[in-house]
C-alpha positions in Angstrom: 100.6 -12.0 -154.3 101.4 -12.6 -150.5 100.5 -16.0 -149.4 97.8 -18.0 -147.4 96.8 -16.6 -143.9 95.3 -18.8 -141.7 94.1 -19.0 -138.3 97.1 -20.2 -136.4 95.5 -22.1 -133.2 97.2 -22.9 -129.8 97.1 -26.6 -128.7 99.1 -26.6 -125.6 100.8 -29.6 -127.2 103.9 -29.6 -128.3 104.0 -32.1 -131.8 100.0 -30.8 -132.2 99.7 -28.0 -135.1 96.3 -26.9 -135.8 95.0 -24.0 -138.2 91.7 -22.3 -139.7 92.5 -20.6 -143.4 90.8 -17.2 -144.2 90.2 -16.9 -147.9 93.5 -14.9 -148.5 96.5 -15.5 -150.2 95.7 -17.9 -153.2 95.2 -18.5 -156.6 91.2 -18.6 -157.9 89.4 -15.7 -159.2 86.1 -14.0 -158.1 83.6 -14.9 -157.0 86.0 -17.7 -155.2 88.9 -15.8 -154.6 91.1 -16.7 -153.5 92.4 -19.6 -151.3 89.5 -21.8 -152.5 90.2 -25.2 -150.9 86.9 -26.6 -152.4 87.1 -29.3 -155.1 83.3 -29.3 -155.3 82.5 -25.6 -155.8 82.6 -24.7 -159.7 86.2 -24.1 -159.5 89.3 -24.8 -162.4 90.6 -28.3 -160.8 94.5 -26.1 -161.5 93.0 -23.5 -158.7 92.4 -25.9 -155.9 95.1 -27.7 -156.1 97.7 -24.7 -156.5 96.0 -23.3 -153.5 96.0 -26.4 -151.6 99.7 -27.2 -152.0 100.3 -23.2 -151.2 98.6 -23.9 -148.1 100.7 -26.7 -147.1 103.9 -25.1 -147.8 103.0 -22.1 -145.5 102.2 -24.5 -143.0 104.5 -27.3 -143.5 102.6 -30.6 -144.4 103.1 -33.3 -146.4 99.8 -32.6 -149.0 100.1 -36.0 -150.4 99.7 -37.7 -147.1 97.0 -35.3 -146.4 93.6 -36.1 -145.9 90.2 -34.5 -147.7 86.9 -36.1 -147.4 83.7 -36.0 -149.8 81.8 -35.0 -147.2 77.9 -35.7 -147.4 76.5 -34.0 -144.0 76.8 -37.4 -142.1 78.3 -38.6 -138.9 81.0 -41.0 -140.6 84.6 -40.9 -139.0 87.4 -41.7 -141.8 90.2 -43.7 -139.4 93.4 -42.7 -141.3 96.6 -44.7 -141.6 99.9 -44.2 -142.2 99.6 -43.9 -145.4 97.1 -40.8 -145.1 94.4 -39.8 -147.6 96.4 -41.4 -150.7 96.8 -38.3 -152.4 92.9 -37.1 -152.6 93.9 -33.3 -151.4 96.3 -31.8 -154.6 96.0 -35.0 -156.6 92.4 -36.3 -157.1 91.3 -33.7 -154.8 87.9 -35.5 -154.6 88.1 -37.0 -151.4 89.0 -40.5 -150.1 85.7 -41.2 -148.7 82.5 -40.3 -147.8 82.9 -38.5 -144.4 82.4 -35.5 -142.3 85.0 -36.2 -140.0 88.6 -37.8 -139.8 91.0 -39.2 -136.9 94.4 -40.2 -136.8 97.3 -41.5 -134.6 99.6 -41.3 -137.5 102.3 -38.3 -137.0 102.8 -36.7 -140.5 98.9 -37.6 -141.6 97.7 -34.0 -141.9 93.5 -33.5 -141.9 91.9 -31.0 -143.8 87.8 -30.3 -143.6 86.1 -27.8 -145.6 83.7 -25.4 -144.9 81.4 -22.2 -145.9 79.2 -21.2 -143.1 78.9 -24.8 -141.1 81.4 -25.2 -138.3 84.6 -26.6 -138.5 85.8 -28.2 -135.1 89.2 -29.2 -134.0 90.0 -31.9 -131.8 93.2 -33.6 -130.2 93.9 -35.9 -127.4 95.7 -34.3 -124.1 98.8 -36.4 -124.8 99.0 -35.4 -128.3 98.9 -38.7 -129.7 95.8 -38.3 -131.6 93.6 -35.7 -133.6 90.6 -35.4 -135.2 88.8 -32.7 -137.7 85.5 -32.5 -138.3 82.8 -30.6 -140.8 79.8 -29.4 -138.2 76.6 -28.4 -140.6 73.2 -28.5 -138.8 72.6 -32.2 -140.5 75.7 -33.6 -139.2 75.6 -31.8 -135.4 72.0 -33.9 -135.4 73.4 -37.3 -136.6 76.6 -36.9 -134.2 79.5 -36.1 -136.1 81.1 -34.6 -133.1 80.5 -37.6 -130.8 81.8 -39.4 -133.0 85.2 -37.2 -133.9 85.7 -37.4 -130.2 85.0 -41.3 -129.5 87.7 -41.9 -131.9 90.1 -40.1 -130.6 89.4 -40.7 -126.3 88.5 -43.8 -124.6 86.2 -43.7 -122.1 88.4 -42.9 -119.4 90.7 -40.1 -121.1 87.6 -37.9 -122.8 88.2 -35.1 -120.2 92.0 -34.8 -121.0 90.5 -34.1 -124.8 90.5 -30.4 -126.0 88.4 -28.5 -129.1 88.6 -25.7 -131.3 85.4 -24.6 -133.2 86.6 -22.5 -135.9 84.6 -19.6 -137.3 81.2 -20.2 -138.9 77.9 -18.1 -139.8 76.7 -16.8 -136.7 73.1 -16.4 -135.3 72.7 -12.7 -137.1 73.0 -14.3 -140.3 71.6 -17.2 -139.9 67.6 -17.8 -140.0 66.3 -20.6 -140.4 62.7 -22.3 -140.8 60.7 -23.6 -137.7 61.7 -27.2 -138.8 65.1 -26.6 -138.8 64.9 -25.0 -135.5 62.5 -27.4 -133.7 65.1 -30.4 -135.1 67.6 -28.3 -133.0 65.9 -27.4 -130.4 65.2 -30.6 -129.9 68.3 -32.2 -130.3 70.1 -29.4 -128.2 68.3 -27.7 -126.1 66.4 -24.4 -126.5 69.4 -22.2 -125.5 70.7 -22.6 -128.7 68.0 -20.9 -130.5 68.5 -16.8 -130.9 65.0 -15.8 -132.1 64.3 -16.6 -135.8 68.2 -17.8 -136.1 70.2 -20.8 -134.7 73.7 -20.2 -132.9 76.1 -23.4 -134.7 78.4 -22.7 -132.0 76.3 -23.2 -129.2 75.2 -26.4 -130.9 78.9 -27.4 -131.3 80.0 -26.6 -127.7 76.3 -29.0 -126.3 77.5 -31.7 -128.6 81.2 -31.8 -127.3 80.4 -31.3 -123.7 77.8 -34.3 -124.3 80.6 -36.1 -125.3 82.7 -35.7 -122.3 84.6 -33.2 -123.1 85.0 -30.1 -120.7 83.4 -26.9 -121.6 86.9 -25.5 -120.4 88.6 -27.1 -123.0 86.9 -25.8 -126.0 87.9 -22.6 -127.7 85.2 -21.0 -129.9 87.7 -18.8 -132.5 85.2 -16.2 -133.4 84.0 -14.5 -136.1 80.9 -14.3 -138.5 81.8 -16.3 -142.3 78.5 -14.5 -143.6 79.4 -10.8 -141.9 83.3 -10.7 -142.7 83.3 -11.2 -146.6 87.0 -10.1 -146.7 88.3 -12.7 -144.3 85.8 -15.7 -144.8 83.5 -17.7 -147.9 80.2 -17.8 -147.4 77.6 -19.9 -149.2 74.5 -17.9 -147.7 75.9 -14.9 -148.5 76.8 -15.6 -152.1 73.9 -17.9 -153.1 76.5 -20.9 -153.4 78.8 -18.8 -155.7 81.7 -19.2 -153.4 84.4 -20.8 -152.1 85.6 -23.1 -149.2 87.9 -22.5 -146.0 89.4 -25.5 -144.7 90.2 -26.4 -140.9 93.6 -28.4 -140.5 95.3 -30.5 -138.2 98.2 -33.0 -137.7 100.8 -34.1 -135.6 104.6 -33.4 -136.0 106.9 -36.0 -137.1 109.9 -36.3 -134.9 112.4 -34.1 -136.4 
């Protein structure tokens, strides 16, 4: 079986590496196959973990010092340390805390967030010196997950030197939603970030980060639909919950 294929992204910094998986190239069987990254999804516990450590082989990181989150559709930041997430992505593989987003400054401290239709964004510091992932679901955009990801990784006065990836996510043809959900949005966003019955994530991502002083410029939306492309992405709408997770990463280099 040929091995992961992810999303290789372009930071313009040199010790930065970034990447978005696909659901190729790993070990579980249908209906998660099969580079399931998700602890929480119904999953043998042997799966996740052999496809997690797959994944950082192809990519070269350290999975014991990597960090996965429980995440709970909040607006918490984990602030990781040298020492990482203390072996909670191939070894408890639970996560090390209740958290929709992580930061580091640590080189070698690699952060993983899953996802199956919500957004997962991207985020480093112009310098390089930091980075940040965070999982971008409707409740999370709201409570300011992304203002968040990005305050702990800028001060005040280098925000605009920050740059963003928005990996791929449902878009607005497959994604509906209730007049609630919409008017919470709406409200919160603006109303350019409603498509008819349906919501565009996306758009919601790129109001958030530019709200948080980051320049529309430097944010690069990676495309595709997670519901429309069932070869390349999970989906949870699509397959009723009966699926698997794709995971955004990033970390900075060690010095060689």
């Amino acid at each position: 079986m040929s091995g992961p294929a992810p999303i290789i992204i372009r930071t313009g910094v040199p010790r930065v590496r970034a990447a978005f998986t696909t659901r190729a190239g790993g070990t579980s069987t249908a209906p998660r196959a099969s580079l399931n990254l998700g602890a929480a999804t119904g999953d043998h516990p042997g799966h996740v973990r052999a496809n997690r450590t797959r994944l950082a082989g192809a990519l070269g990181f350290d999975p014991v010092r990597a960090v996965a989150l429980r995440q709970v559709h909040g607006s918490a930041v984990y602030m990781a340390d040298g020492h990482g997430g203390r072996d909670s992505f191939t070894g408890a593989a639970d996560g090390v805390a209740d958290a929709d987003a992580a930061a580091t400054g640590h080189p070698g401290i690699a952060l993983a967030v899953m996802g199956a239709d919500c957004p997962m964004v991207l985020a480093w510091s112009a310098d390089g010196s930091r980075v940040a992932a965070a999982h971008a679901g409707w409740r999370g955009l709201v409570a300011g997950v992304l203002e968040a990801a990005i305050a702990a990784i800028a001060d005040d006065d280098d925000v605009g030197g920050v740059r963003a990836a928005v990996g791929p996510h449902i878009g607005p043809c497959c994604y509906p939603v209730g007049d609630d959900v919409r008017a919470v949005l709406a409200d919160r966003f603006g109303p350019g970030v409603l498509r008819g019955a349906a919501v565009d994530l996306g758009a919601c991502c790129e109001v958030a980060l530019t709200g948080a002083g980051v320049p529309r410029d430097r944010i690069a939306h990676i495309g595709g639909c997670t519901a429309c492309e069932e070869g390349l992405f999970f989906s949870y709408r699509r397959d009723g919950g009966e699926t698997g997770r794709q995971a955004g990463i990033i970390w900075i280099e060690e010095d060689a």
